[in-house]
Backbone and ligand atoms as CSV (ligand in chain L), in Angstrom:
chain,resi,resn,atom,element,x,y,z
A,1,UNK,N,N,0.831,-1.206,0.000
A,1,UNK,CA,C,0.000,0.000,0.000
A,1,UNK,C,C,0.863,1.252,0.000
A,2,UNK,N,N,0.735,2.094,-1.079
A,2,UNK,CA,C,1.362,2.950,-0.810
A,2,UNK,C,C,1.145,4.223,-0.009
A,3,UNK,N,N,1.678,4.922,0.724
A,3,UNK,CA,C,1.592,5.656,2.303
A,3,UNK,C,C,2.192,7.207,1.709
A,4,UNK,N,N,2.131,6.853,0.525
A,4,UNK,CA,C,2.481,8.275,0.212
A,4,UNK,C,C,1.842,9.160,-0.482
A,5,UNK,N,N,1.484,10.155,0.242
A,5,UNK,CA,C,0.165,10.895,0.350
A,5,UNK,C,C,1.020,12.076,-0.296
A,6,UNK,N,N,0.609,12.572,-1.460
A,6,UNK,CA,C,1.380,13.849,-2.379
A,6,UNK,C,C,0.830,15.288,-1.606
A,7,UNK,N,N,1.802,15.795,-0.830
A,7,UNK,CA,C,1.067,17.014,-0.457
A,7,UNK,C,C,0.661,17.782,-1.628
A,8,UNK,N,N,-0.422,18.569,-1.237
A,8,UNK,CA,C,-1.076,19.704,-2.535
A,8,UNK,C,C,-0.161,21.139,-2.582
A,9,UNK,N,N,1.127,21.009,-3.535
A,9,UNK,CA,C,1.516,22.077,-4.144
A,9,UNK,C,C,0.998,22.326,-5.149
A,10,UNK,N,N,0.175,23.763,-4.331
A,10,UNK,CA,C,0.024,24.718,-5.800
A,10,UNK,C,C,1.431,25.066,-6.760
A,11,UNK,N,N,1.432,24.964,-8.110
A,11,UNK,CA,C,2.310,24.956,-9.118
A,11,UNK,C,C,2.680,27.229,-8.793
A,12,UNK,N,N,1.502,27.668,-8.776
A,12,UNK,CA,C,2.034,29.192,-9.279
A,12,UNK,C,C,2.497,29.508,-8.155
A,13,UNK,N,N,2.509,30.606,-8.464
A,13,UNK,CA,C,3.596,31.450,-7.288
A,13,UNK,C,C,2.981,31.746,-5.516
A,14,UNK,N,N,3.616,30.985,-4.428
A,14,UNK,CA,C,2.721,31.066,-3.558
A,14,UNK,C,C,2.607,32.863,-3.130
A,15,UNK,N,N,1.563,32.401,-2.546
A,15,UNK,CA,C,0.260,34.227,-1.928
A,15,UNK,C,C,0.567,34.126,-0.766
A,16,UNK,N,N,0.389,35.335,-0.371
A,16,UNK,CA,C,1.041,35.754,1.707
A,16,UNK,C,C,-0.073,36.904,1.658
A,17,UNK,N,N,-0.514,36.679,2.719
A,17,UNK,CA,C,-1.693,37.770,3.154
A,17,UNK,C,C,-1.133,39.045,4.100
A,18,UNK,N,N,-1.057,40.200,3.806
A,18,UNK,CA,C,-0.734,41.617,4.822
A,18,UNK,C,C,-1.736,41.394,5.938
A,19,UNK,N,N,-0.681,40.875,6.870
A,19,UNK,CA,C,-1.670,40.942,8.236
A,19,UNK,C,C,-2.467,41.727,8.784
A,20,UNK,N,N,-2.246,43.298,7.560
A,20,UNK,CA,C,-2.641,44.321,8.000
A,20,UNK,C,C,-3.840,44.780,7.303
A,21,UNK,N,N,-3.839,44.849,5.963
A,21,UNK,CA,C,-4.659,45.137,5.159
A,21,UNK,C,C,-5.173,44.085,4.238
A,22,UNK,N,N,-4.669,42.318,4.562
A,22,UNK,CA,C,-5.365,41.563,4.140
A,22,UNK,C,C,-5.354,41.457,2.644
A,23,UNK,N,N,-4.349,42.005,2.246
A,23,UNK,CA,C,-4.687,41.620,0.826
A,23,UNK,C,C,-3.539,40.477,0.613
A,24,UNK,N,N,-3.990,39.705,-0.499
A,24,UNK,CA,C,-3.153,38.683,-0.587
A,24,UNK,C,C,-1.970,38.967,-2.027
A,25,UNK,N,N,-0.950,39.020,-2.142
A,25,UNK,CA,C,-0.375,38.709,-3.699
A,25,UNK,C,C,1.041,38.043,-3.058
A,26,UNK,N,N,1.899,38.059,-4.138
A,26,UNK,CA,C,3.239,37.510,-4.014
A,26,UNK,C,C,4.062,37.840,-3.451
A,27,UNK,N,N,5.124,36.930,-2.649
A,27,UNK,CA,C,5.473,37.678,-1.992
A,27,UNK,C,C,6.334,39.188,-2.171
A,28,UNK,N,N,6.395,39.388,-3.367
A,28,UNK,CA,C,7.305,40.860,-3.601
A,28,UNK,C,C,6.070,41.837,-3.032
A,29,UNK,N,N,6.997,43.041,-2.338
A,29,UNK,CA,C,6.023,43.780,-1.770
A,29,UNK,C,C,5.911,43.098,-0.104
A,30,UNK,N,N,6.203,42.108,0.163
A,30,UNK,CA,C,5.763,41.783,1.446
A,30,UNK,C,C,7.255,41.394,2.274
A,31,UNK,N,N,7.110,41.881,3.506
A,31,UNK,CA,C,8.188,41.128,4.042
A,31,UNK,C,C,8.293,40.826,5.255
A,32,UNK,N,N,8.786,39.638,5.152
A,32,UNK,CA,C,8.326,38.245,6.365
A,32,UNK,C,C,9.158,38.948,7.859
A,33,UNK,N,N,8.139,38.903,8.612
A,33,UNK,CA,C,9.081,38.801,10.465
A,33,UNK,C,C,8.271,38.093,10.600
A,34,UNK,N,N,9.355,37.400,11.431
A,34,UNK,CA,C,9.385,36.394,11.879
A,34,UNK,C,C,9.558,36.068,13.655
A,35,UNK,N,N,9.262,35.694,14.304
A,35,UNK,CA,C,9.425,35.451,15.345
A,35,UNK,C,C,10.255,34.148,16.098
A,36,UNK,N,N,11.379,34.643,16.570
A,36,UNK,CA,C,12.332,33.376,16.925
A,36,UNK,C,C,12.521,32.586,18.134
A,37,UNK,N,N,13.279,31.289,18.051
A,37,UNK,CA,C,12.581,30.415,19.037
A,37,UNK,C,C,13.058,31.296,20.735
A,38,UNK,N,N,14.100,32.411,20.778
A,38,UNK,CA,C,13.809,32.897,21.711
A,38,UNK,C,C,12.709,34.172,21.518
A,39,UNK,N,N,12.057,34.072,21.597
A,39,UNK,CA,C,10.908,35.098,21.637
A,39,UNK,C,C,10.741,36.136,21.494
A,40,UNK,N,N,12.120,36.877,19.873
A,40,UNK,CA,C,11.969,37.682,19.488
A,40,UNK,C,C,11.598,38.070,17.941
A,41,UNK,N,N,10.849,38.906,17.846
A,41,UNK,CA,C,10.525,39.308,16.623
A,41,UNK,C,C,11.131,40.194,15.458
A,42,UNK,N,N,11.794,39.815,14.918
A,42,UNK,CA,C,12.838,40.288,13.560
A,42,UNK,C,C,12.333,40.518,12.177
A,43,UNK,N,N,12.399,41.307,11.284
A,43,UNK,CA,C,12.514,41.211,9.992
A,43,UNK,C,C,13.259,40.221,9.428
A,44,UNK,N,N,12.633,39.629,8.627
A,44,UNK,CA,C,13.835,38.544,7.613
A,44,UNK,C,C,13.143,38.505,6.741
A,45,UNK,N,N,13.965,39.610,6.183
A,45,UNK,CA,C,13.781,39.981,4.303
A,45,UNK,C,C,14.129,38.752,3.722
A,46,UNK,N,N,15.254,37.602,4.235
A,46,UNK,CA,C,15.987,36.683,3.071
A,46,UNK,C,C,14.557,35.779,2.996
A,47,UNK,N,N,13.575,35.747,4.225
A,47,UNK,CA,C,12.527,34.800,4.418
A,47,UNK,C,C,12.871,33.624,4.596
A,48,UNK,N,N,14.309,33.562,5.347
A,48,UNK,CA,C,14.950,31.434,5.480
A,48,UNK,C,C,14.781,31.676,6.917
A,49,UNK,N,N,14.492,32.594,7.807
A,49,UNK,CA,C,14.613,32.429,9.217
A,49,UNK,C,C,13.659,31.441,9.592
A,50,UNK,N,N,13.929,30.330,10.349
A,50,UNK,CA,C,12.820,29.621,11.092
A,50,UNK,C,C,12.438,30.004,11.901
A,51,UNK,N,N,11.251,29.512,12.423
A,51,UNK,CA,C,10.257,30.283,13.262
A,51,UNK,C,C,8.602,30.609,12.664
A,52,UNK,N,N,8.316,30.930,13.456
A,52,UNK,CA,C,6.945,31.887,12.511
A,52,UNK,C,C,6.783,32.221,12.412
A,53,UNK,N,N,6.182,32.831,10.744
A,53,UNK,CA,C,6.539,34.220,10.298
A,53,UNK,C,C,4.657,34.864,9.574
A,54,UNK,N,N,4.903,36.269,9.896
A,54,UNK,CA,C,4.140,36.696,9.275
A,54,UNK,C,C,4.343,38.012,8.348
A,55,UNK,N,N,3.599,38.054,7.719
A,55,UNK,CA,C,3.614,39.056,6.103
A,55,UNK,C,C,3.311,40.603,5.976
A,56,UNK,N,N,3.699,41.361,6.038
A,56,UNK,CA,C,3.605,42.869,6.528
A,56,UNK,C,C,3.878,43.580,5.181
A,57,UNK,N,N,3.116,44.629,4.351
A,57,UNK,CA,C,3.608,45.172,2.914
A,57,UNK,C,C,4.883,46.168,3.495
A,58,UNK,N,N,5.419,46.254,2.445
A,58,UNK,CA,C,6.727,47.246,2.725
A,58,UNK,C,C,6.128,48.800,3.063
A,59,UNK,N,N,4.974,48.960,3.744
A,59,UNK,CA,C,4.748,50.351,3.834
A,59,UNK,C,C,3.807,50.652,4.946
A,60,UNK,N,N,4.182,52.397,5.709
A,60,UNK,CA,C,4.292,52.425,6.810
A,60,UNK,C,C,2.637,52.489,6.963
A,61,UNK,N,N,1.847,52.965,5.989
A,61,UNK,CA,C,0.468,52.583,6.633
A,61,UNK,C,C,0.194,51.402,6.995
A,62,UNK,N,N,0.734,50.036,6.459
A,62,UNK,CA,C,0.276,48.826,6.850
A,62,UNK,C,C,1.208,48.243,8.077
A,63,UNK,N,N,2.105,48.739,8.328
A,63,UNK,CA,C,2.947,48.485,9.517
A,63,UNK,C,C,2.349,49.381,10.705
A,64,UNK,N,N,1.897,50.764,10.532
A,64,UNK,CA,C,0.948,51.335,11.884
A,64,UNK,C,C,-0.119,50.341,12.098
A,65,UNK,N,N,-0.882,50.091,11.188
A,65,UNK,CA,C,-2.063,49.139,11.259
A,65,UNK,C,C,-1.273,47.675,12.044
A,66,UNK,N,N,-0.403,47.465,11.542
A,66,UNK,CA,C,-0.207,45.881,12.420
A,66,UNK,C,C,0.661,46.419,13.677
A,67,UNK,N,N,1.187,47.201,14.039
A,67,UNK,CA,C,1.953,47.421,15.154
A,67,UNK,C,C,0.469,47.874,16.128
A,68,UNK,N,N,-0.566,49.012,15.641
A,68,UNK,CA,C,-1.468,49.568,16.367
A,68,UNK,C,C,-2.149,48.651,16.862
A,69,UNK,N,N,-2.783,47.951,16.124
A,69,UNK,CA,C,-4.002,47.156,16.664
A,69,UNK,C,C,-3.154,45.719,16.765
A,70,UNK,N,N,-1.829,45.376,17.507
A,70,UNK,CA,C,-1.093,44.137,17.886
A,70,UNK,C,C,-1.625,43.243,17.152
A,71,UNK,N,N,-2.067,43.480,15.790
A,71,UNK,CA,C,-2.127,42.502,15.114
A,71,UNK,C,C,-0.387,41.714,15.039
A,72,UNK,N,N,0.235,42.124,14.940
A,72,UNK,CA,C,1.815,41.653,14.336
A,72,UNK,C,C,1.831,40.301,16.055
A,73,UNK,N,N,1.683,41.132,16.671
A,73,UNK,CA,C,1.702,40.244,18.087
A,73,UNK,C,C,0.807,38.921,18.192
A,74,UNK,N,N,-0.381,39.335,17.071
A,74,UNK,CA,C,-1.691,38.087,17.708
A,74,UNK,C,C,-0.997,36.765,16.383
A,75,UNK,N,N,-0.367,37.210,15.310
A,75,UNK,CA,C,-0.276,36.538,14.050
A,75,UNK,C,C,0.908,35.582,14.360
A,76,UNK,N,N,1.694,36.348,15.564
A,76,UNK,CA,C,3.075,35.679,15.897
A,76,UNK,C,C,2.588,34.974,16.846
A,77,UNK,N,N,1.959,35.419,17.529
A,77,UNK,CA,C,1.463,34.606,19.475
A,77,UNK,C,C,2.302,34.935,20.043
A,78,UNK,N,N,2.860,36.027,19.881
A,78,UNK,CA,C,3.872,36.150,21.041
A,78,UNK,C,C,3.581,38.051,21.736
A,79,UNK,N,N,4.072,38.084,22.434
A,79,UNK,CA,C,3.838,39.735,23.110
A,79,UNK,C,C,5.300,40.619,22.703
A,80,UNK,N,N,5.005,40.981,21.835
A,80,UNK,CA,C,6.413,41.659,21.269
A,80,UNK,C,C,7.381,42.352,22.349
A,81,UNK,N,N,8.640,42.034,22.010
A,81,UNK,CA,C,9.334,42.724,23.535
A,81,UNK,C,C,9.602,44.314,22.964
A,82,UNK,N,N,9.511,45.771,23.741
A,82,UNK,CA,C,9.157,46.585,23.314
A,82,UNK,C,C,10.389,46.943,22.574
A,83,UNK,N,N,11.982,46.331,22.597
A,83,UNK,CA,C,13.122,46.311,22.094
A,83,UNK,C,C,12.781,45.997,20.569
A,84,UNK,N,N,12.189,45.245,20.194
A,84,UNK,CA,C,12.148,44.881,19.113
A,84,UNK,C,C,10.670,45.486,18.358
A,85,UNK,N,N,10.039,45.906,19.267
A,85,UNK,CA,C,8.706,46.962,18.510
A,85,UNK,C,C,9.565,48.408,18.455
A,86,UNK,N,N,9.692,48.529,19.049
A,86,UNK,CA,C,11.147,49.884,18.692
A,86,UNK,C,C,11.799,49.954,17.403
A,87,UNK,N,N,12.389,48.960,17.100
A,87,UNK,CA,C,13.294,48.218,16.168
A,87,UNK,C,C,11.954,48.538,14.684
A,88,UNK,N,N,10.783,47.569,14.948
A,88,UNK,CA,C,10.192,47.574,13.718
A,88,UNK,C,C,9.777,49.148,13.629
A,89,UNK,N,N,9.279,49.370,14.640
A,89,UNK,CA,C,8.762,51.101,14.466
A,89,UNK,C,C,9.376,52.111,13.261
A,90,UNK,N,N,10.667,52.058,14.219
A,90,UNK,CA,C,11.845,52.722,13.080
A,90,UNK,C,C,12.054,52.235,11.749
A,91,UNK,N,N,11.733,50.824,11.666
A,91,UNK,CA,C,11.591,50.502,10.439
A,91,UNK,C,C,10.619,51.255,9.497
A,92,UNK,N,N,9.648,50.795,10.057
A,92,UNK,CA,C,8.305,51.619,9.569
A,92,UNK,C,C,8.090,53.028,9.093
A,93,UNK,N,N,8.947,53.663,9.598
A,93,UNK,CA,C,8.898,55.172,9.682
A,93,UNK,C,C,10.012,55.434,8.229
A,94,UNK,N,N,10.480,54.380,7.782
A,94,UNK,CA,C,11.415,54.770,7.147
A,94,UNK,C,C,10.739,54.218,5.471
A,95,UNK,N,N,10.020,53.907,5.627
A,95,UNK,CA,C,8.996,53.263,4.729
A,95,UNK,C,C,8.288,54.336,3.715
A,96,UNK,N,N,7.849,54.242,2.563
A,96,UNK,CA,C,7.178,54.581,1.901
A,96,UNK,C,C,5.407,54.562,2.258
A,97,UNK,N,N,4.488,56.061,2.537
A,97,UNK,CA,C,3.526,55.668,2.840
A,97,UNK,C,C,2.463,54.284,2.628
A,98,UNK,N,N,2.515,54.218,1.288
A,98,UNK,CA,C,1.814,53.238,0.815
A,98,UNK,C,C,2.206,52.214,0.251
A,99,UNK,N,N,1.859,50.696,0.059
A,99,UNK,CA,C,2.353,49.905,-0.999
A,99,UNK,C,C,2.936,50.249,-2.284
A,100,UNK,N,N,4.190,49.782,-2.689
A,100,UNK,CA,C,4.725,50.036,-4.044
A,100,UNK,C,C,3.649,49.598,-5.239
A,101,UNK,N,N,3.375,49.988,-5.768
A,101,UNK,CA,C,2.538,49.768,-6.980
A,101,UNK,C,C,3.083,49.321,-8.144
A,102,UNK,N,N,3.948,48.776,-8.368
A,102,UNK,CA,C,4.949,48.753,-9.451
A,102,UNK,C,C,4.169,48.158,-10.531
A,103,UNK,N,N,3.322,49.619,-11.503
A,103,UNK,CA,C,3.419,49.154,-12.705
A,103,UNK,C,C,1.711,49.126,-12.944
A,104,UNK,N,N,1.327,48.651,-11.640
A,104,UNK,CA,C,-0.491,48.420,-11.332
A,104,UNK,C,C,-1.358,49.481,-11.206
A,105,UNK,N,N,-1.142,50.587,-11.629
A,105,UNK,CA,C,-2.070,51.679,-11.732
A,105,UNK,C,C,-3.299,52.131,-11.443
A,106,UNK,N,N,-3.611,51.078,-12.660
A,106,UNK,CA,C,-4.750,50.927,-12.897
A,106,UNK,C,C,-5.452,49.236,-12.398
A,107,UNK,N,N,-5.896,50.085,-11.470
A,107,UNK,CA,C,-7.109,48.423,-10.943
A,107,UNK,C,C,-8.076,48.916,-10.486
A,108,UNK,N,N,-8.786,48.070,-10.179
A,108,UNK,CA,C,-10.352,48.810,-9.649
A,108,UNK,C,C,-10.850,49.517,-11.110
A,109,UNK,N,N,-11.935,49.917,-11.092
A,109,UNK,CA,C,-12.822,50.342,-12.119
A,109,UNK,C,C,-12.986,51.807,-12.137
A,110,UNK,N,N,-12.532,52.668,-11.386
A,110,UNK,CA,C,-12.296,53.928,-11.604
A,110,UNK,C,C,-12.209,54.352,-12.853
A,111,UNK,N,N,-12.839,55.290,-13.547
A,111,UNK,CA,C,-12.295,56.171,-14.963
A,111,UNK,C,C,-12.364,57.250,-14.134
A,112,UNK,N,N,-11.315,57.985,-14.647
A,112,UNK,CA,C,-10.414,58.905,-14.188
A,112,UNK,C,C,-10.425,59.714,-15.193
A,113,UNK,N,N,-10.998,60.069,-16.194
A,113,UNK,CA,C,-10.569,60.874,-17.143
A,113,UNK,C,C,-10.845,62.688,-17.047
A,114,UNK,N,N,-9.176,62.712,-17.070
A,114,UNK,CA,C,-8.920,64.561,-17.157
A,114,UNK,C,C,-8.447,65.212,-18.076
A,115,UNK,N,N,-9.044,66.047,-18.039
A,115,UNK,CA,C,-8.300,66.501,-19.328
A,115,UNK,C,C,-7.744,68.232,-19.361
L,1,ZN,ZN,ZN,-0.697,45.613,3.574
């Protein structure tokens, strides 16, 4: 009997959800902290850190949103030590208001036309 059960890889490119604003795409644009087995919470841009990680867009509105409402804290399970909410803060601040858009302009159904 064979016991080998094929896990279900999706073939395309896997999706990471902004803990903050919930939207899902690839991971470009998103970047993983992670929380480590001593019980601190880091950025890891390379995304190889073990531990568990959650998905934050590169921009500081969606990082107020997950730092404000401890979402970043409830996604990790852990109570962020304020050393390392410090740490992301400053990150944050150094951020571009909004998600990079690279290229996506146009979405949503808006006509916009000015002239
Ligand atoms: Zn976001």
């Amino acid at each position: 009997m064979p016991a080998t059960k094929r896990p279900l890889r999706p073939k395309h490119v896997p999706l990471r959800t902004c803990i903050a604003c919930r939207t899902t795409e690839a991971k470009r644009g998103l970047v993983r902290v992670v929380r480590t087995p001593e019980g601190r919470v880091e950025l890891d841009p390379t995304g190889k850190h073990n531990g568990r990680g959650a998905y934050v867009h590169e921009a500081r509105a969606c990082w107020e949103a997950a730092l404000k409402r401890d979402r970043l804290g409830h996604a990790l399970k852990v109570a962020i030590p304020a050393e390392d909410m410090d740490r992301l803060r400053t990150h944050a601040a150094g951020l571009p208001a909004a998600p990079a858009d690279e290229g996506q302009k146009e979405r949503g159904g808006t006509d916009d036309h000015q002239r």
